[in-house]
N, C-alpha and C positions, 0 to 999 in steps of 0.2 A: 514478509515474515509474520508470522502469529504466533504468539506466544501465550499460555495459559496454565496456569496452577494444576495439580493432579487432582488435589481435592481443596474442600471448603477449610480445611484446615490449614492447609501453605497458602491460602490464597492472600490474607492480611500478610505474611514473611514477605510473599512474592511483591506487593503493591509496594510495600514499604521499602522494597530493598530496589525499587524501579525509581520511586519518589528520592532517593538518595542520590538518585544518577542526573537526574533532571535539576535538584538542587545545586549540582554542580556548574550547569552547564551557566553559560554567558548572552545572556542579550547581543546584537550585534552590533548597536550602538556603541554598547560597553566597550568592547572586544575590540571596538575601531578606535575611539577616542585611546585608550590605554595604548595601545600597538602604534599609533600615532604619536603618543609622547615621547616613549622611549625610541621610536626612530630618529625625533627628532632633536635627539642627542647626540653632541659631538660625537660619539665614540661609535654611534651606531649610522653615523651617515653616511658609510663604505662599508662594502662585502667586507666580512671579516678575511675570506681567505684572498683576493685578488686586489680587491681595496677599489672598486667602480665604484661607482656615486649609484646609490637611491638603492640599496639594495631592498627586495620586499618579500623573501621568505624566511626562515631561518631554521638552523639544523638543532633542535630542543636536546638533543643528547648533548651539546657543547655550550647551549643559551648563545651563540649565536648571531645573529640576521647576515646573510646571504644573497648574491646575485641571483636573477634565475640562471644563467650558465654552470653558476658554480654547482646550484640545487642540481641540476641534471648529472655533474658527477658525484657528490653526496648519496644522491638515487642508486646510480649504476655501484657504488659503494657496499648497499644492502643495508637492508634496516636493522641488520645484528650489530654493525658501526656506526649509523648515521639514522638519522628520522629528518625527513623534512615537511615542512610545513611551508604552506601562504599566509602572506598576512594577510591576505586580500578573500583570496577563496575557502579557506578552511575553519571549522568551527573553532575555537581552541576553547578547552574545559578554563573554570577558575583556578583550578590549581598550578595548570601550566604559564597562564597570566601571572599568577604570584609569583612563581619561581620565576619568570623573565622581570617583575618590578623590582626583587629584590636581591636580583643578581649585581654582581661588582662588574657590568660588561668590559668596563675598560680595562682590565686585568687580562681578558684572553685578546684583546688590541695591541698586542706588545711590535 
């Protein structure tokens, strides 16, 4: 893809409003340490929905963490129900980090 302003005039909106997306994003160090701690929380040591040990993706519509079996039905679900995500393979922005540090997980462990 390439992407480029019409004129010299959007072209400071356009940079700025690019530098806004990448401000968000996470180092993968980051994103692994964080993802590693809160896994390795009582609450989060089993699929929410089957209850297997080690789950490593999770469905961010519900905050979450998930077997991969279970992600496979989440998927076939549609992503207008469900979003699934890797812990392993996929970027996740700072905002979606937050929202899983300062979630209650053990509330939807019922």
């Amino acid at each position: 893809f390439f992407f480029q302003a019409e004129d010299g005039i959007r072209d400071p909106l356009w940079s700025r409003g690019l530098g806004d997306v990448y401000k968000r994003q996470v180092n993968t160090f980051t994103q692994t340490s964080i993802l590693n701690t809160l896994l390795a929380l009582q609450q989060n040591k089993r699929c929410a929905d089957c209850k297997s040990l080690g789950p490593l993706w999770a469905s961010t519509n519900f905050g979450t963490f998930i077997c991969i079996s279970c992600s496979g039905y989440h998927r076939k679900l549609g992503t207008h129900v469900t979003k699934v995500r890797s812990v392993n393979l996929d970027k996740w922005t700072q905002d979606l980090l937050d929202i899983y540090k300062n979630m209650n997980l053990s509330l939807i462990h019922i």
